[in-house]
N, C-alpha and C positions, 0 to 999 in steps of 0.2 A: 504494500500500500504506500509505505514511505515511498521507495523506490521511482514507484509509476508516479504521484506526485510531483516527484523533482525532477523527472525527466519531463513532465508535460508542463511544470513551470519553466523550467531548463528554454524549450522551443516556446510557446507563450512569450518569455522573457526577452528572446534573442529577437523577436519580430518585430513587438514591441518596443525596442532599447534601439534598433537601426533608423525606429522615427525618431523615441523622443529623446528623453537627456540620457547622458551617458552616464552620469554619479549616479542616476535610479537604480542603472541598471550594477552597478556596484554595490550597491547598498541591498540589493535582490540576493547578489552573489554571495555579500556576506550572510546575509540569513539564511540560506541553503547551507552553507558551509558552516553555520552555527546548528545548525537542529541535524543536520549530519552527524556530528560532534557527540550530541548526546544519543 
């Protein structure tokens, strides 16, 4: 469940972030990377 989540935010993220700002999309990356974590 985790997994499928973060691969469909993952692509969501990456479509999304080519229009808008780019720190979003950083700030996206670190919250993946933090609930990865735990």
């Amino acid at each position: 469940m985790e997994e499928s989540l973060g691969k469909e935010g993952f692509g969501v993220l990456w479509k999304f972030s080519k229009r808008k700002n780019y720190k979003k999309r950083i700030r996206f990356f670190s919250s993946i990377r933090y609930f990865g974590s735990m």
